[in-house]
Rosetta silent file (secondary structure, phi, psi, omega in degrees, C-alpha in Angstrom):
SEQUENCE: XXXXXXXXXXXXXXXXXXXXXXXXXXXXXXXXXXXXXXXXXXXXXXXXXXXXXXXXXXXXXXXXXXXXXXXXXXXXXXXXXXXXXXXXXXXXXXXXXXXXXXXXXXXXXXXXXXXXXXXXXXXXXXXXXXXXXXXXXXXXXXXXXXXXXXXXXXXXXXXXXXXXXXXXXXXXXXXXXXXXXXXXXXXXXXXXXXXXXXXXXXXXXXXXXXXXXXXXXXXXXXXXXXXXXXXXXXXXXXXXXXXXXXXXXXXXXXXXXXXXXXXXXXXXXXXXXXXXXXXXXXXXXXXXXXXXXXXXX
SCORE:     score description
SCORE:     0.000 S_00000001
   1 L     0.000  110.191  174.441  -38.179 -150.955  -33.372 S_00000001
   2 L   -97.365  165.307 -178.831  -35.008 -152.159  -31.657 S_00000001
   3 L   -26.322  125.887  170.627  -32.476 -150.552  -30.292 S_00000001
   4 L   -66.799  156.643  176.534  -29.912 -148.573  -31.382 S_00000001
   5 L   -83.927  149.875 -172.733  -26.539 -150.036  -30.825 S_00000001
   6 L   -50.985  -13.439 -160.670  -24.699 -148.515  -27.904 S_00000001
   7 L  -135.953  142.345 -162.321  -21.723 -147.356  -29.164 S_00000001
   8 L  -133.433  111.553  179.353  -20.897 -145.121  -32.335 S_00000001
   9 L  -104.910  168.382 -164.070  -17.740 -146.175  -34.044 S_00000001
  10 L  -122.649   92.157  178.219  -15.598 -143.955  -36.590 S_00000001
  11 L   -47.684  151.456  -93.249  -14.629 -146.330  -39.756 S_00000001
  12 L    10.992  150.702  172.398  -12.449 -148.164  -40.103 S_00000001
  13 L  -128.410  136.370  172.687  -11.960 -150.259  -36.647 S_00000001
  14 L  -119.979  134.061 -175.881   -9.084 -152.259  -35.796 S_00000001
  15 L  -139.430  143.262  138.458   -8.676 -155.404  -33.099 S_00000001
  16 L   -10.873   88.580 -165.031   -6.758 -157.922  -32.418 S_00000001
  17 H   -20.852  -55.173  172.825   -7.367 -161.344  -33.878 S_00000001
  18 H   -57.390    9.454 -154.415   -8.106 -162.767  -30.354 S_00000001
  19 H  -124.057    8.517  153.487   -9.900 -160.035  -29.342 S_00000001
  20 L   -19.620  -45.205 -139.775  -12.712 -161.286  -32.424 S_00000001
  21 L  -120.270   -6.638 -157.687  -15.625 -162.358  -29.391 S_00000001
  22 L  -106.836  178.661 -177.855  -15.044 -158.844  -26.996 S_00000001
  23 E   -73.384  104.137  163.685  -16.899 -155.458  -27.175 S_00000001
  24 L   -59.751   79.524 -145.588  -15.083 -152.844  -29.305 S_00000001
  25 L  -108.837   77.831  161.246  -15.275 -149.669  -26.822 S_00000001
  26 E   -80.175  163.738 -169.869  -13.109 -146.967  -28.463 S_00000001
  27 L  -148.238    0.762  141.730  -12.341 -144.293  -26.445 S_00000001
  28 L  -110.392 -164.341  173.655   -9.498 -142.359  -28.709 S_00000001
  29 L  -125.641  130.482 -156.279   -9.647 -142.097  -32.406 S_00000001
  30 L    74.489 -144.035 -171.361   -6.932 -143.053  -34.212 S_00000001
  31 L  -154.496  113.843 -170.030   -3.491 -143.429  -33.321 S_00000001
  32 L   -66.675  -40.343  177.395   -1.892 -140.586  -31.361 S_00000001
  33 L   -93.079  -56.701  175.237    1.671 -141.291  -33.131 S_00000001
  34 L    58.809   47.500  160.510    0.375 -142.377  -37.042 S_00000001
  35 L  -113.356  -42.951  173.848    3.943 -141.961  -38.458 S_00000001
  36 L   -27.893  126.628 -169.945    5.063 -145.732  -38.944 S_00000001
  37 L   -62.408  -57.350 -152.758    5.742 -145.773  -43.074 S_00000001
  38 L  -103.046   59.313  170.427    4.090 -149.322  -43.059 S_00000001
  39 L  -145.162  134.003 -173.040    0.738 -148.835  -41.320 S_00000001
  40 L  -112.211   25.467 -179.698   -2.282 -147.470  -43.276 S_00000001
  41 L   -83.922   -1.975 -163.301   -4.612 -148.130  -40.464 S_00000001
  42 L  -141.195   -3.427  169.802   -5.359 -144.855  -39.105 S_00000001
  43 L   -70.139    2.409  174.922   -4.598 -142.881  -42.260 S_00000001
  44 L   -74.276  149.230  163.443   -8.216 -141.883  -43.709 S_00000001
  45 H   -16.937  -65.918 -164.864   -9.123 -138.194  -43.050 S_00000001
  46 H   -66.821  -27.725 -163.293  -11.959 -139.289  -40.020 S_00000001
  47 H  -105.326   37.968  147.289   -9.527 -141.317  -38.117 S_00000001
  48 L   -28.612  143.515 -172.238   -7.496 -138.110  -37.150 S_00000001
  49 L   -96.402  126.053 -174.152   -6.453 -138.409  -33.683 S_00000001
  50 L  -156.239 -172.496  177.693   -8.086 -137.439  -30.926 S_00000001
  51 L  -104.043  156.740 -173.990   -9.232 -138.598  -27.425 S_00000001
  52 L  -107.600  154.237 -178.288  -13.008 -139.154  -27.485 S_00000001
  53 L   -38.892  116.955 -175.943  -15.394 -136.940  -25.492 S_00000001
  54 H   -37.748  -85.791 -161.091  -15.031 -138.578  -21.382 S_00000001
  55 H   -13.316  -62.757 -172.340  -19.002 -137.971  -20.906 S_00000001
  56 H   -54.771  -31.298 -162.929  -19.534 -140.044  -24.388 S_00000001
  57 H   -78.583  -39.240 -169.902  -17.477 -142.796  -23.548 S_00000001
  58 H   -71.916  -20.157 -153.841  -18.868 -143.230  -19.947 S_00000001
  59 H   -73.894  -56.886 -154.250  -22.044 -142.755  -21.656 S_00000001
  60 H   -92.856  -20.363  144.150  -21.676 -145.616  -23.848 S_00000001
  61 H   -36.107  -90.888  163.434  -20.377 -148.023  -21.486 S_00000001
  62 H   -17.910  -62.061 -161.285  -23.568 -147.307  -19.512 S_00000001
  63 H   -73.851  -12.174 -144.886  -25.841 -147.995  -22.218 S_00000001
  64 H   -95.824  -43.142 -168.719  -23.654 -150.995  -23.529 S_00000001
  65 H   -70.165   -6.202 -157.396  -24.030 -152.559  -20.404 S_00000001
  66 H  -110.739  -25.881 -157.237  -27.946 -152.090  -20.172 S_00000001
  67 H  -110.597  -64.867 -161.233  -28.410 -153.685  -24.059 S_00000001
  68 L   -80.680  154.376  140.604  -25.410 -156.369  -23.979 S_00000001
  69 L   -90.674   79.426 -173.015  -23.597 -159.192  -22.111 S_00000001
  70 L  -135.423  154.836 -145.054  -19.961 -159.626  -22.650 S_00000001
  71 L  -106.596   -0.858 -177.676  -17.226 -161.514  -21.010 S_00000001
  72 E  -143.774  161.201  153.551  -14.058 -158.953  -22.811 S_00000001
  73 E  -121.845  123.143 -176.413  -13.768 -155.505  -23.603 S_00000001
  74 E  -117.958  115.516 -169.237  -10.924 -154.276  -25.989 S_00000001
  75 E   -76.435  142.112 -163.926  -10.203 -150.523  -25.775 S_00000001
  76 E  -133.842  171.667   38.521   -9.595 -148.930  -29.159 S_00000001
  77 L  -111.389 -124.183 -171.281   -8.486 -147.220  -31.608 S_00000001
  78 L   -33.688  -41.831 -173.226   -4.196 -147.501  -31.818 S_00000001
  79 L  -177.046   75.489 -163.934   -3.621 -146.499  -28.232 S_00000001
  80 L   -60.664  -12.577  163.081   -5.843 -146.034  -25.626 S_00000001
  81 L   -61.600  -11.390 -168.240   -3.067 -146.117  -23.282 S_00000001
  82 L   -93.374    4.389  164.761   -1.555 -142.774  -24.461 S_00000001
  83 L   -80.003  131.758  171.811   -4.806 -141.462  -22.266 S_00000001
  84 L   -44.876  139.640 -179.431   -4.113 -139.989  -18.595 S_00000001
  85 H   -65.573  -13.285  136.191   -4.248 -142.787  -16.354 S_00000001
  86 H   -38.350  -35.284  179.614   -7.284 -140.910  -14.655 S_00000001
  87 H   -84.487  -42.062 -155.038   -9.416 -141.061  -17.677 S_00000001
  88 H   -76.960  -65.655  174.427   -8.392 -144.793  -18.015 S_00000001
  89 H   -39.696  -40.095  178.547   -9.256 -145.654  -14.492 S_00000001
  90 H   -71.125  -35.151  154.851  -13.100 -144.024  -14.485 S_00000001
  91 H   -23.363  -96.439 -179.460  -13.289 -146.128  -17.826 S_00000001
  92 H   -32.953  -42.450  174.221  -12.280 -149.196  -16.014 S_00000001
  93 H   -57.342  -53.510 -173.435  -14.410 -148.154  -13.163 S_00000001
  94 H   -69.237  -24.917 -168.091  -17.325 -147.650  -15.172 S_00000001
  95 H   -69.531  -54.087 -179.916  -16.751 -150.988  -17.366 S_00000001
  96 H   -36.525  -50.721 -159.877  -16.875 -152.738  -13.748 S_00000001
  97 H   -72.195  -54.713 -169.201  -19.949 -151.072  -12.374 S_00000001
  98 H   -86.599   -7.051  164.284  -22.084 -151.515  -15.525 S_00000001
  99 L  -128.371   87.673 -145.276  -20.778 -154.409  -16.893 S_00000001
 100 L   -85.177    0.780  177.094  -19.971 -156.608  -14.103 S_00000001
 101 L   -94.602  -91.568  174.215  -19.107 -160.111  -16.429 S_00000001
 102 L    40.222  110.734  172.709  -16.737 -158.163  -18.241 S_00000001
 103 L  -124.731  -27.779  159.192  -13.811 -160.322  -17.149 S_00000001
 104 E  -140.148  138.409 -175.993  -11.012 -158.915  -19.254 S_00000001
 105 E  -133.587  135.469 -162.431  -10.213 -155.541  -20.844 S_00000001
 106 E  -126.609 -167.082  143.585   -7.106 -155.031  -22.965 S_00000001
 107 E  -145.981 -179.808  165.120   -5.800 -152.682  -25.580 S_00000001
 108 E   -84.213  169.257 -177.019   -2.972 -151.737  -28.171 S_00000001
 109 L  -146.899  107.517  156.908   -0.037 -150.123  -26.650 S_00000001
 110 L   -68.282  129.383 -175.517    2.588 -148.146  -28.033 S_00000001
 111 H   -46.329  -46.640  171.305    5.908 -147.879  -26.100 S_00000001
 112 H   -63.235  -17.653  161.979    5.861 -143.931  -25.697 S_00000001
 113 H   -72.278   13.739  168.638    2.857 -144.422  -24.130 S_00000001
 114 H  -112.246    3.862 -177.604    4.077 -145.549  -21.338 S_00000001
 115 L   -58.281    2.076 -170.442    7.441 -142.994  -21.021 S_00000001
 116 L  -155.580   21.488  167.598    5.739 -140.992  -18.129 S_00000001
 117 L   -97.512  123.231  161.156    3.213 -144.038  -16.905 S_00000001
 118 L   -59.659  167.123  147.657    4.860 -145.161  -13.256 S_00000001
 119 H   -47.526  -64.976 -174.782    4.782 -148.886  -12.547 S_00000001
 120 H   -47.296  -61.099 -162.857    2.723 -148.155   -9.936 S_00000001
 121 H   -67.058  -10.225  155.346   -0.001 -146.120  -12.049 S_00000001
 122 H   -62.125  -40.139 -176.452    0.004 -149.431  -14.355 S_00000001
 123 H   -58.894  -40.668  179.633   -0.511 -151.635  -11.142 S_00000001
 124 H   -43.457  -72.552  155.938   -3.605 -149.559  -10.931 S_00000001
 125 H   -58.689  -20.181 -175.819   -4.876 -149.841  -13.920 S_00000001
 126 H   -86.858  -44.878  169.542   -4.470 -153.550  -14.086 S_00000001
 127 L   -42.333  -24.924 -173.010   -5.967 -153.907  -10.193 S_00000001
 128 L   -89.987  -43.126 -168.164   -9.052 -151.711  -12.465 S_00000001
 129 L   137.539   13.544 -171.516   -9.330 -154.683  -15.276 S_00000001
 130 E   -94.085  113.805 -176.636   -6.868 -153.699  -17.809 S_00000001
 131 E  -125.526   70.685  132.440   -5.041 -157.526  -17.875 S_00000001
 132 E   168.915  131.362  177.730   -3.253 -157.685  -21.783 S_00000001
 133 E  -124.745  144.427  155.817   -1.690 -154.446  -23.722 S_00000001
 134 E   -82.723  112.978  171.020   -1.123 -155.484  -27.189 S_00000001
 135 L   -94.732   76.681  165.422    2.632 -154.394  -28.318 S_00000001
 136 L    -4.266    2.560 -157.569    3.697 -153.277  -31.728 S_00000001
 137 L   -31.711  -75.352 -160.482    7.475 -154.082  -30.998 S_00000001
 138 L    44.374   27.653  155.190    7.713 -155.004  -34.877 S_00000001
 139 L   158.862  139.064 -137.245   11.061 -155.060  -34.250 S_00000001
 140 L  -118.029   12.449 -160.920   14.124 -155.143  -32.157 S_00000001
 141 L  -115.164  128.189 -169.897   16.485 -153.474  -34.413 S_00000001
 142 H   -91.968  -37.571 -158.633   17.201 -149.575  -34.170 S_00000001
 143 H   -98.497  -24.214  150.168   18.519 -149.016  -37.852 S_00000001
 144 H   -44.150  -40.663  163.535   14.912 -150.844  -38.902 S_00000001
 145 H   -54.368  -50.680 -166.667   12.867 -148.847  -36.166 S_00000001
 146 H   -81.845  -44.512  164.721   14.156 -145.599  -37.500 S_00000001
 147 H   -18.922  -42.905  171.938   13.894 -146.976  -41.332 S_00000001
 148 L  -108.153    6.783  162.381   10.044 -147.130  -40.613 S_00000001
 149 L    86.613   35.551 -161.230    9.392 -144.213  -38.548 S_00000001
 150 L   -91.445  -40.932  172.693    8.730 -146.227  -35.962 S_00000001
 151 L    95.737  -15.949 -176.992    9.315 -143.481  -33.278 S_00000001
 152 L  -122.558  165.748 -171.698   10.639 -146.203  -31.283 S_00000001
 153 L  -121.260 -177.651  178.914   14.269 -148.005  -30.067 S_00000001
 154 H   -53.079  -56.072 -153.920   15.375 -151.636  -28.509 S_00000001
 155 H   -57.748  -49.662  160.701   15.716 -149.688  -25.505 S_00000001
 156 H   -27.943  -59.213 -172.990   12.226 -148.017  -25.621 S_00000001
 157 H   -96.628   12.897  156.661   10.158 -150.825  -26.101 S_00000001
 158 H   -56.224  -68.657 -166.203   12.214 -152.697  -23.490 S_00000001
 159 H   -73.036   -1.333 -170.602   11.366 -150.428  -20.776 S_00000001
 160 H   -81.952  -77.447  151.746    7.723 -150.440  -22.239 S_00000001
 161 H    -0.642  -66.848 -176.391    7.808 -154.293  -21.913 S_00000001
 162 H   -81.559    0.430 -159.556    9.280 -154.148  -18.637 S_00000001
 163 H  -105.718  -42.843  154.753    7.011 -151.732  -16.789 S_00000001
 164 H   -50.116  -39.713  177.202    4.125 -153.893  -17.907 S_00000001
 165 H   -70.905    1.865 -178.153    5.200 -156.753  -16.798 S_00000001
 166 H  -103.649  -34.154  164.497    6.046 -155.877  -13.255 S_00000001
 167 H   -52.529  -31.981  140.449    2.726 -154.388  -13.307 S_00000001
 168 L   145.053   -0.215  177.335    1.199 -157.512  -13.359 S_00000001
 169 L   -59.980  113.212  166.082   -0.526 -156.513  -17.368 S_00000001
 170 L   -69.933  125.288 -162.814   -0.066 -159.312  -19.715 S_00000001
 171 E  -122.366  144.401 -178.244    1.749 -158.637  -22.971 S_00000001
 172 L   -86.143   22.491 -142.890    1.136 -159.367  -26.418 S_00000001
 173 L   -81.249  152.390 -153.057    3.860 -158.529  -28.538 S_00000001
 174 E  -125.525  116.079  173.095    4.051 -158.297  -32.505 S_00000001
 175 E  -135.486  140.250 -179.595    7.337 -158.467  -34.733 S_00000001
 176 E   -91.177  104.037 -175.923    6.732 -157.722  -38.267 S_00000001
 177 E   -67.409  131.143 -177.254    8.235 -160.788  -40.122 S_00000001
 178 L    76.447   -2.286 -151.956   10.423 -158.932  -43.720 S_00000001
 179 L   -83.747  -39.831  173.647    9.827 -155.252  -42.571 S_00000001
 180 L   -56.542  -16.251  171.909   13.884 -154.920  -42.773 S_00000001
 181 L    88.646 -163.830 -178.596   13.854 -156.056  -46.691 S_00000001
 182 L   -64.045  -52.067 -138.351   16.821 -158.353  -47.706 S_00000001
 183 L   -82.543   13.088 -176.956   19.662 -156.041  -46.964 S_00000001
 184 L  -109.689  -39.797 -149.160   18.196 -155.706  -42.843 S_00000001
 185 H   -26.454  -71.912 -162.564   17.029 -159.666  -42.672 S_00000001
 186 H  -102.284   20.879 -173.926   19.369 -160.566  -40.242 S_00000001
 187 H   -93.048  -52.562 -172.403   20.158 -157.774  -37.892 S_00000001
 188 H   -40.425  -73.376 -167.458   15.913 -157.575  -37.816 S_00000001
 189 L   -38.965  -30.935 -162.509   15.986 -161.100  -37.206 S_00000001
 190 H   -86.726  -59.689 -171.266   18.909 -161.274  -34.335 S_00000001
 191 H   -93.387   38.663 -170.400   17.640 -158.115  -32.354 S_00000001
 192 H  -104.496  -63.013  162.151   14.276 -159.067  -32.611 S_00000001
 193 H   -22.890  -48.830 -162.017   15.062 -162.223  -30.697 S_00000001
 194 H   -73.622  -38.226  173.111   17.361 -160.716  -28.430 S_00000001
 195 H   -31.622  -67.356 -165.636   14.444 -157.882  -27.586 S_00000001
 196 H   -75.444  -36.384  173.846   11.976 -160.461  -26.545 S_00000001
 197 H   -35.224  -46.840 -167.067   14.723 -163.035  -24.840 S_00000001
 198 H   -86.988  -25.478 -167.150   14.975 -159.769  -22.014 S_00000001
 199 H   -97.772  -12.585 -177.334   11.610 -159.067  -22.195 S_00000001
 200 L     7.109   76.557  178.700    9.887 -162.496  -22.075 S_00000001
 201 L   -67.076  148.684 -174.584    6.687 -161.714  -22.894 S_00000001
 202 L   -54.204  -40.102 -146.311    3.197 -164.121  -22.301 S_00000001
 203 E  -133.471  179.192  177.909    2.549 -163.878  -26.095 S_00000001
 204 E   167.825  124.379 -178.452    4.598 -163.199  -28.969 S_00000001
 205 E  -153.919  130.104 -168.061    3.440 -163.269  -32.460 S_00000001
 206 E   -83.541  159.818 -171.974    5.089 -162.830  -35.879 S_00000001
 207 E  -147.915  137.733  174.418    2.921 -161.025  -38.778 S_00000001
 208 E   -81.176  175.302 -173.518    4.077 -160.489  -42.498 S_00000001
 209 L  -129.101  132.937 -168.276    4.205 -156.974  -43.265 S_00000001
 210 L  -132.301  174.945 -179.139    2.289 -156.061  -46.178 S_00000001
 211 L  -139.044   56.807  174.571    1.004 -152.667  -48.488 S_00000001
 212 L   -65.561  -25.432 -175.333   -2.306 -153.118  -49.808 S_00000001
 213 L   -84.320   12.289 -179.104   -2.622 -149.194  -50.523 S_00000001
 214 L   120.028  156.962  165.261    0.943 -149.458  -51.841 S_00000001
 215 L   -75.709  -32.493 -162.608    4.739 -148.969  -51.154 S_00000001
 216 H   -75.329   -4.163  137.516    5.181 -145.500  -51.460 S_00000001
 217 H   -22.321  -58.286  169.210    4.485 -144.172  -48.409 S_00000001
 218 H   -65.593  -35.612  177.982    6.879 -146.653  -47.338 S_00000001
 219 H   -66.107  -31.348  171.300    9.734 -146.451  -49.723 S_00000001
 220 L     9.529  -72.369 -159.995    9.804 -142.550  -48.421 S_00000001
 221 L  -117.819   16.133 -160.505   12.498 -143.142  -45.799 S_00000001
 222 L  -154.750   34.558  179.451   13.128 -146.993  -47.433 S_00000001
 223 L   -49.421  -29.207 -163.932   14.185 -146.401  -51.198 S_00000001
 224 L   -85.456    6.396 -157.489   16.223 -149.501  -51.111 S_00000001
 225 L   -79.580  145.795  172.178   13.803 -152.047  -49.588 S_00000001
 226 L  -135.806  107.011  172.825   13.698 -155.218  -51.503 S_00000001
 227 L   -76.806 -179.782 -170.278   11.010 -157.234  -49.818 S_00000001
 228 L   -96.195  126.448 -168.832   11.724 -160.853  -49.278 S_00000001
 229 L   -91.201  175.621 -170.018   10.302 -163.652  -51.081 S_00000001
 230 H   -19.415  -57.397 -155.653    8.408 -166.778  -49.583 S_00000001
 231 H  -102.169  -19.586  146.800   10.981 -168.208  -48.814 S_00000001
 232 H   -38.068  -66.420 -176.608   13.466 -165.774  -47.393 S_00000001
 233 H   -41.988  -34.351 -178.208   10.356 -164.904  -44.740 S_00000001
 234 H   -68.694  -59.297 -139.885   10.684 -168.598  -43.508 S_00000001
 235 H   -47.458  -38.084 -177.556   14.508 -168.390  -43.627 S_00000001
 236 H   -53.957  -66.362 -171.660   13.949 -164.963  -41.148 S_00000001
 237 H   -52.153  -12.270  165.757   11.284 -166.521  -38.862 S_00000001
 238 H   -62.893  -59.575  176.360   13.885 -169.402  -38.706 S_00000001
 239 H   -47.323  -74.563  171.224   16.433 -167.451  -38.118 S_00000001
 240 H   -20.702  -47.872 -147.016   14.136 -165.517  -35.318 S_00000001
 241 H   -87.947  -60.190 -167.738   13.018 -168.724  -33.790 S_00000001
 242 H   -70.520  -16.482  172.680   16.241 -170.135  -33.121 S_00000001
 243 L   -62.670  -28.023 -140.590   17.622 -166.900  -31.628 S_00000001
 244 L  -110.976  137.369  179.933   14.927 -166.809  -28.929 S_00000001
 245 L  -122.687   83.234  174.524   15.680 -168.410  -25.345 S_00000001
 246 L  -134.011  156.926 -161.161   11.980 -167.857  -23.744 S_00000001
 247 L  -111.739  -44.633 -167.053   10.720 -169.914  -21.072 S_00000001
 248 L  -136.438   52.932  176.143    6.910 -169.359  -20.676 S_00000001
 249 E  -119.156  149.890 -177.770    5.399 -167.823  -24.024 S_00000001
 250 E   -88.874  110.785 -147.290    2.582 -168.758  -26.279 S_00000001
 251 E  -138.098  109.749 -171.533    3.936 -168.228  -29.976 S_00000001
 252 E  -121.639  141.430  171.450    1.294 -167.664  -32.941 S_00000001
 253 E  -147.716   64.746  172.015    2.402 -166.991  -36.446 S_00000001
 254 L  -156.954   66.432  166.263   -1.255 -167.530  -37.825 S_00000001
 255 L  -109.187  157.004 -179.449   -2.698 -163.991  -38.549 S_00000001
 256 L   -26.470  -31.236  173.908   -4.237 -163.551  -42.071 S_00000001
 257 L  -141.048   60.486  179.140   -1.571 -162.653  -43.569 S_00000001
 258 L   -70.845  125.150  169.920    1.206 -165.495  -42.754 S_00000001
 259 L   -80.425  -15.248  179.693    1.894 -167.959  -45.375 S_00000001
 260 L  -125.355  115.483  173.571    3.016 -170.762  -43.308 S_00000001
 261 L   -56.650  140.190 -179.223    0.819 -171.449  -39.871 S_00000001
 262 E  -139.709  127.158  162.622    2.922 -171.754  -36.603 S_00000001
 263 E  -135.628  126.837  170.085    1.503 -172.415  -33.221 S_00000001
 264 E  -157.756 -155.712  148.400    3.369 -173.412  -30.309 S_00000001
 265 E  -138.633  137.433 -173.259    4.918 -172.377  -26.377 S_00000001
 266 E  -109.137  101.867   19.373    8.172 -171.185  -26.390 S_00000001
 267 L  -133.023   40.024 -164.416   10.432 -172.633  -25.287 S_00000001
 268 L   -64.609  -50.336 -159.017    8.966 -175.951  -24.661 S_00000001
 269 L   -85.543    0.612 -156.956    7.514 -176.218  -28.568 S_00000001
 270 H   -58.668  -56.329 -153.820   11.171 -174.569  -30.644 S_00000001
 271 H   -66.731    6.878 -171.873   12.564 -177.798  -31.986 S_00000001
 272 H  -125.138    3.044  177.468    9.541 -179.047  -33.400 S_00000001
 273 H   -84.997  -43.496 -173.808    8.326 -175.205  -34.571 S_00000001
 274 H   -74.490  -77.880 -154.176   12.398 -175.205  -36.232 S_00000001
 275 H   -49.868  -40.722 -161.879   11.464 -178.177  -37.857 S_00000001
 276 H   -83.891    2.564  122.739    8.361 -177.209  -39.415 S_00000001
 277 H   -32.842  -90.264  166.761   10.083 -174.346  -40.683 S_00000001
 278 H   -19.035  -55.927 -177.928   13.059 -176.285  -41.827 S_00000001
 279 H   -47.335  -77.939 -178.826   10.376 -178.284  -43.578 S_00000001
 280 H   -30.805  -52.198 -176.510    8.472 -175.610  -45.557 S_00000001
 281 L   -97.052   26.007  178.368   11.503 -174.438  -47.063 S_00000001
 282 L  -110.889  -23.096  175.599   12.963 -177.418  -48.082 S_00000001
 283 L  -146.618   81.470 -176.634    9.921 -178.711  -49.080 S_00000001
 284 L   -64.967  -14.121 -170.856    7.347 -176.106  -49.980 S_00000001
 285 L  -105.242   29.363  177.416    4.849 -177.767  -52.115 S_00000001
 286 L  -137.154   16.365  175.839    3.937 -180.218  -49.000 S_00000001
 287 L   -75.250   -8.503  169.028    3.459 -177.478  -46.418 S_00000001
 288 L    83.852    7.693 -165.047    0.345 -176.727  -46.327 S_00000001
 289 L   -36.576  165.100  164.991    0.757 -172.915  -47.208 S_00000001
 290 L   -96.316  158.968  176.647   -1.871 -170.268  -47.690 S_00000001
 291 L  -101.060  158.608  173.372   -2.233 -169.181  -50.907 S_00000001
 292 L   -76.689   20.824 -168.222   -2.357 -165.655  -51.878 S_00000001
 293 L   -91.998  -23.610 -141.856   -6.032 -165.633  -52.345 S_00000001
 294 L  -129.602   12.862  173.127   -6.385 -166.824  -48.482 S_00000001
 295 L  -130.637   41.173 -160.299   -4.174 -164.175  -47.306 S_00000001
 296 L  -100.541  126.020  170.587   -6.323 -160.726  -48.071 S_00000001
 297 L  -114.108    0.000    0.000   -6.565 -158.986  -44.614 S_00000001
């Protein structure tokens, strides 16, 4: 009879593409804010928000570490950071003791969680193993932020930005390519740029923003939205691209459900990332696109 596995997750679970190879350890449930119009990820009944039991968590670490090997840990669900930085450290402690390859442990991060985290109590945690917070920016634009509930401003997810990075925590950041519709495009597009230009983040990666359970949720606070079609989204990430003056970032536009792949560093790779842009929409049927069959996430 083998083993049960260590850890007892609460369906649905959400990770990072990159984070595909590491141990999925949640240790809340849910998402702590769960207001953003265009995220269904935490909206079933079960994934109610809640911090998970210490004991269990420490529990489960232990045992994880007795049945497994693994070289990442990614803490989940939405924002394991919105935990006292007490709780997070015996985590991190415990990840250490019992799973000593364990070489990186990241999470998502929302900006209010960090409105009452010092630098210093970040420094901490990263000195513990927490190296990469995945950031939701999804956008740099305040009349788009509040348009989606977002909960958050430029300024907000600046200082979010900024506190990791002097902590020495690597950041991941996320801009939701169309989430302003047409009549937002290029405000989205401008302060999205401008966001990340101050904040010059390791990573930075665009995502289309999609509804499989539907708009209305979204249209709520967004009657007017008129998403953008194919080729408007290049014109934005065009737009985006050429806005951004970054020196040392890694720049992916190839999650699941992008139609045109982008990989480069920014801002060593822009003129030949603006071309291949340029390209698509001048010449779309030699672009290599995903189809919309190949872009179910």
């Amino acid at each position: 009879m083998s083993a049960r596995f260590p850890i007892d997750y609460i369906e649905p679970v959400f990770r990072p593409p990159s984070e595909a190879q590491s141990l999925i350890l949640p240790v809340t449930n849910g998402c702590s804010w769960n207001q953003c119009t265009f995220c269904e990820m935490y909206t079933a009944a079960q994934k109610k928000f809640r911090a998970r039991d210490e004991a269990q968590v420490l529990e489960e670490i232990r045992r994880a570490g007795e049945q497994l090997i693994v070289n990442r840990v990614f803490l989940a669900d939405g924002d394991a950071l919105v935990l006292p930085t007490r709780r997070l450290l015996a985590i991190l402690q415990a990840i250490r003791e019992h799973m000593p390859e364990v070489r990186r442990v990241s999470s998502y991060c929302l900006p209010r969680n960090l409105r009452k985290k010092s630098v210093e109590e970040l420094k901490e945690l990263a000195d513990a193993g927490l190296k990469m917070a995945y950031v939701g920016c999804e956008s740099g634009d305040d009349e788009v932020l509040a348009r989606v509930n977002k909960g958050e401003t430029f300024d907000s997810s600046l200082s979010a930005l900024d506190k990791l990075g002097q902590a020495g925590i690597t950041r991941s950041v996320m801009i939701l390519n169309g989430l302003g519709g047409q009549a937002l495009s290029d405000q989205h597009a401008d302060n999205s740029a401008r966001l990340m230009n101050e904040a010059q983040p390791e990573y930075l990666s665009t995502l289309v923003v999609s509804f499989p359970m539907g708009e209305a949720r979204f249209r709520e606070q967004f009657a007017d939205y008129r998403p953008l079609s194919q080729l408007q989204l290049f014109g934005e990430v065009e737009r985006l691209l050429a806005g951004l003056e970054l020196q040392h970032t890694v720049f992916r536009s190839d999650h699941a459900s992008n139609y045109l792949v982008l990989k480069g560093n920014l801002g060593r790779d822009k003129a030949r990332l603006l071309a291949q842009v340029r390209s698509a929409i001048e010449q779309p049927q030699q672009a290599n696109l995903r189809q919309e069959w190949q872009r179910g996430l």
